[in-house]
C-alpha positions as CSV (number, residue, x, y, z in Angstrom):
1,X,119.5,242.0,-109.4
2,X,117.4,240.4,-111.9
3,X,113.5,240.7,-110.9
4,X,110.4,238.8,-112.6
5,X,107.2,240.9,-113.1
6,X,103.9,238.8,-112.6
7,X,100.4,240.0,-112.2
8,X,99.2,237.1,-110.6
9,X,100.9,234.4,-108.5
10,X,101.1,231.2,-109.6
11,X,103.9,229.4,-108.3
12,X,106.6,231.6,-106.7
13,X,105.8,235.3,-106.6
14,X,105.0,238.3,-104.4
15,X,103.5,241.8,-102.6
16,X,101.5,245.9,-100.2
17,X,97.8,246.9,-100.7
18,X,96.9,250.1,-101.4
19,X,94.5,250.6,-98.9
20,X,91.9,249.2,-100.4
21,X,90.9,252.0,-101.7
22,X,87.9,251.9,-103.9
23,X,86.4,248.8,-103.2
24,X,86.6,245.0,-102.6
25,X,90.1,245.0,-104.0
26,X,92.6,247.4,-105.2
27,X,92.4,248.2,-108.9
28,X,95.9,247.1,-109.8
29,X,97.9,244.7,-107.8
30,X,101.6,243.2,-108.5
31,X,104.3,241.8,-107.2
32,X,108.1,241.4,-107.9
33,X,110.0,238.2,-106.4
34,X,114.2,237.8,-106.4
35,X,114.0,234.5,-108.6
36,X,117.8,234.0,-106.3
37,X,115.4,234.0,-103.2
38,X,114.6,230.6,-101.0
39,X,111.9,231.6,-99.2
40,X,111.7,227.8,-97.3
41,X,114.9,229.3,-95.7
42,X,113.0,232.4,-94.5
43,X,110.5,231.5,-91.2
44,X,110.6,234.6,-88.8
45,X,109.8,238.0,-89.5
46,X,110.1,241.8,-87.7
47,X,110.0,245.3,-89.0
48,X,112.9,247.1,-90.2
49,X,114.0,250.6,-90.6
50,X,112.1,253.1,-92.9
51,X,113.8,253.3,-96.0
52,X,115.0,256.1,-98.3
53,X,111.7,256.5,-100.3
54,X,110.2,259.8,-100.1
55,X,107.8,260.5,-97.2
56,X,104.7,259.3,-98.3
57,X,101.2,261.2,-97.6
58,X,101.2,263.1,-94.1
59,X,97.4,261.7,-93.4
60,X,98.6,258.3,-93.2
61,X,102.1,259.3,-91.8
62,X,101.0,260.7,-89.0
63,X,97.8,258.8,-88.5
64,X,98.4,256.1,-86.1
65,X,95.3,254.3,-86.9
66,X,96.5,254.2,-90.3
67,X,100.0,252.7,-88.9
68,X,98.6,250.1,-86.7
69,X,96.0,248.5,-88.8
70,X,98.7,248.6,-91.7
71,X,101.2,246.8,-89.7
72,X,98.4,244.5,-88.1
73,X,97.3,243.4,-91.3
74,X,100.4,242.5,-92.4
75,X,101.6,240.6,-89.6
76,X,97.8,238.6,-89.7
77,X,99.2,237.9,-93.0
78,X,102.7,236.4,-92.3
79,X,101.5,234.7,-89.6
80,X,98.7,232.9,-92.0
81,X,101.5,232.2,-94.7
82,X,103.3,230.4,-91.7
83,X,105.9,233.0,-90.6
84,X,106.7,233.5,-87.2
85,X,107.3,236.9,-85.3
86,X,110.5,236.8,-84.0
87,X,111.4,237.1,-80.8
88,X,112.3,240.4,-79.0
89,X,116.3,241.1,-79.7
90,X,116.6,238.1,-81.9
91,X,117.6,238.8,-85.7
92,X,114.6,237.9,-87.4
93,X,115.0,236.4,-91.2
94,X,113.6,238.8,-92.9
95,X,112.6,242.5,-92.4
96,X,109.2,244.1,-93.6
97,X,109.0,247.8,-94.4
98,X,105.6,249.8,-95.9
99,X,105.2,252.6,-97.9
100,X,102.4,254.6,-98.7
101,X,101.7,257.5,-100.7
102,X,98.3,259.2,-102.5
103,X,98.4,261.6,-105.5
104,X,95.9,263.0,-107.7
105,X,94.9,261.7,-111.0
106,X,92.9,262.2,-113.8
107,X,91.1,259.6,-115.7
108,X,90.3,260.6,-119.0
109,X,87.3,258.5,-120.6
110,X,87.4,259.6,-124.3
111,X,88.3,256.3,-125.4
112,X,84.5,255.3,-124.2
113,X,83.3,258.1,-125.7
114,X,84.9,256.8,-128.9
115,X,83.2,253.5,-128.5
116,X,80.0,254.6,-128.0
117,X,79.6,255.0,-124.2
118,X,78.1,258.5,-122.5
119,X,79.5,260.4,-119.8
120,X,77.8,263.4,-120.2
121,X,74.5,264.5,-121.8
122,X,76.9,265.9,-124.8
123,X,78.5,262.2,-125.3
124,X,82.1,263.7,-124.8
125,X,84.7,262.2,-123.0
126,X,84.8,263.1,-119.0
127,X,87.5,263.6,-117.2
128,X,87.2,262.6,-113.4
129,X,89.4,263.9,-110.6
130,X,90.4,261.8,-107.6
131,X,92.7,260.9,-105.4
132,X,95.0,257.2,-106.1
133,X,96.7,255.9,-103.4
134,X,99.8,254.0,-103.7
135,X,101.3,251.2,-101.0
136,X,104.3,248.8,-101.2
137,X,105.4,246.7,-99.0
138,X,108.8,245.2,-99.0
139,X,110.3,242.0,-97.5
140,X,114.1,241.9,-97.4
141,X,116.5,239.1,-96.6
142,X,118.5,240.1,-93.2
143,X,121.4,238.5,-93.6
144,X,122.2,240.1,-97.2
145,X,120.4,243.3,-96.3
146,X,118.6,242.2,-100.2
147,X,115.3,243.3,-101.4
148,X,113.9,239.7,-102.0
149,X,109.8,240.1,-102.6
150,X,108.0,243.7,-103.3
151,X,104.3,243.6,-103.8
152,X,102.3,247.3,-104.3
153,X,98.9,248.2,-105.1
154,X,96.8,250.9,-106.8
155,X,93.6,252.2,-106.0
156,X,91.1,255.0,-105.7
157,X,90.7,256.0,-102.1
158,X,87.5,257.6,-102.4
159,X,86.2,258.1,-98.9
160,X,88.4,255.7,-96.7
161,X,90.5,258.6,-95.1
162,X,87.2,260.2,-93.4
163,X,85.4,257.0,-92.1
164,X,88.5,254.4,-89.7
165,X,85.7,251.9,-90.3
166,X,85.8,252.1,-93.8
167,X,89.5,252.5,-93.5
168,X,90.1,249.6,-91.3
169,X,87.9,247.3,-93.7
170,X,90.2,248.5,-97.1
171,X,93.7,247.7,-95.4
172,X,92.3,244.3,-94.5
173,X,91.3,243.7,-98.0
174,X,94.5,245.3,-99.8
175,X,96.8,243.5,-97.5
176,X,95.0,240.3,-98.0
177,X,95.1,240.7,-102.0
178,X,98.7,242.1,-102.0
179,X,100.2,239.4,-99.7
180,X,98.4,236.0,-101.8
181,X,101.5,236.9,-104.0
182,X,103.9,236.3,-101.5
183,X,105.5,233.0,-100.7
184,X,104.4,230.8,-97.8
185,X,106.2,228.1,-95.4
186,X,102.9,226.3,-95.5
């Protein structure tokens, strides 16, 4: 399968949020698109079965308020870009499946330091500890069982897992950035 790698969408490309995590939008955003894929022939949508990616973060596996707003967010989404739900036992065109994992980084600033910028009284580089969160969403084609559009996003979380208000304002956000990528029936 032959993919084309895009940071931003301009005609015909694709994809998941990382929960917002950081801010107003996730820090790195991208999406991948099946060049082979016509979306024009794609107009309902459902979830399919987890797939064989590693579990992701047990905080947001098991958090339900993590799963709903997730899958609420991304079904707001569709249904904006002019997909349907489809009905209940019908075989919808394509399936959606989310993934989310956090990890700890480092971010080492000594290349400020090199230009002149302080992080410290000493003017050394910093290093900063925190937590980067990690989502991607997937759309694939039903009838082919083919991964057609991914779209993933990289953030900070900071303090989104402690505060669902906080949390429930990122996913909007990260699933509204993520999903501009992703073709639309309208």
């Amino acid at each position: 399968m032959r993919w084309t790698w895009t940071g931003r969408w301009t005609g015909v490309v694709l994809v998941v949020s990382m929960v917002g995590l950081g801010g107003c939008a996730a820090r790195r955003v991208s999406a991948h698109v099946d060049p082979r894929a016509d979306f024009t022939q794609f107009e309902t949508f459902d979830w399919g079965p987890a797939d064989a990616l590693p579990a992701g973060d047990p905080r947001l596996d098991a958090d339900g308020f993590f799963q709903d707003h997730m899958q609420g967010a991304v079904e707001r989404q569709m249904l904006l870009k002019g997909y349907q739900r489809a009905a209940v036992g019908a075989t919808p065109d394509v399936r959606i499946h989310f993934h989310a994992v956090i990890r700890e980084r480092l971010d080492v600033d000594a290349l400020d330091a090199r230009r002149g910028v302080c992080s410290g009284h000493d003017c050394g580089p910093g290093v900063t500890q925190f937590e980067e969160g990690t989502l991607l969403v997937d759309v694939m084609d039903s009838r082919t069982n083919r991964l057609v559009w991914r779209g993933w996003a990289q953030d900070s979380v900071g303090d989104a897992l402690e505060n669902h208000d906080t949390l429930a304002r990122r996913i909007e956000q990260g699933v509204q950035g993520l999903m501009k990528a992703l073709p639309g029936r309208k």
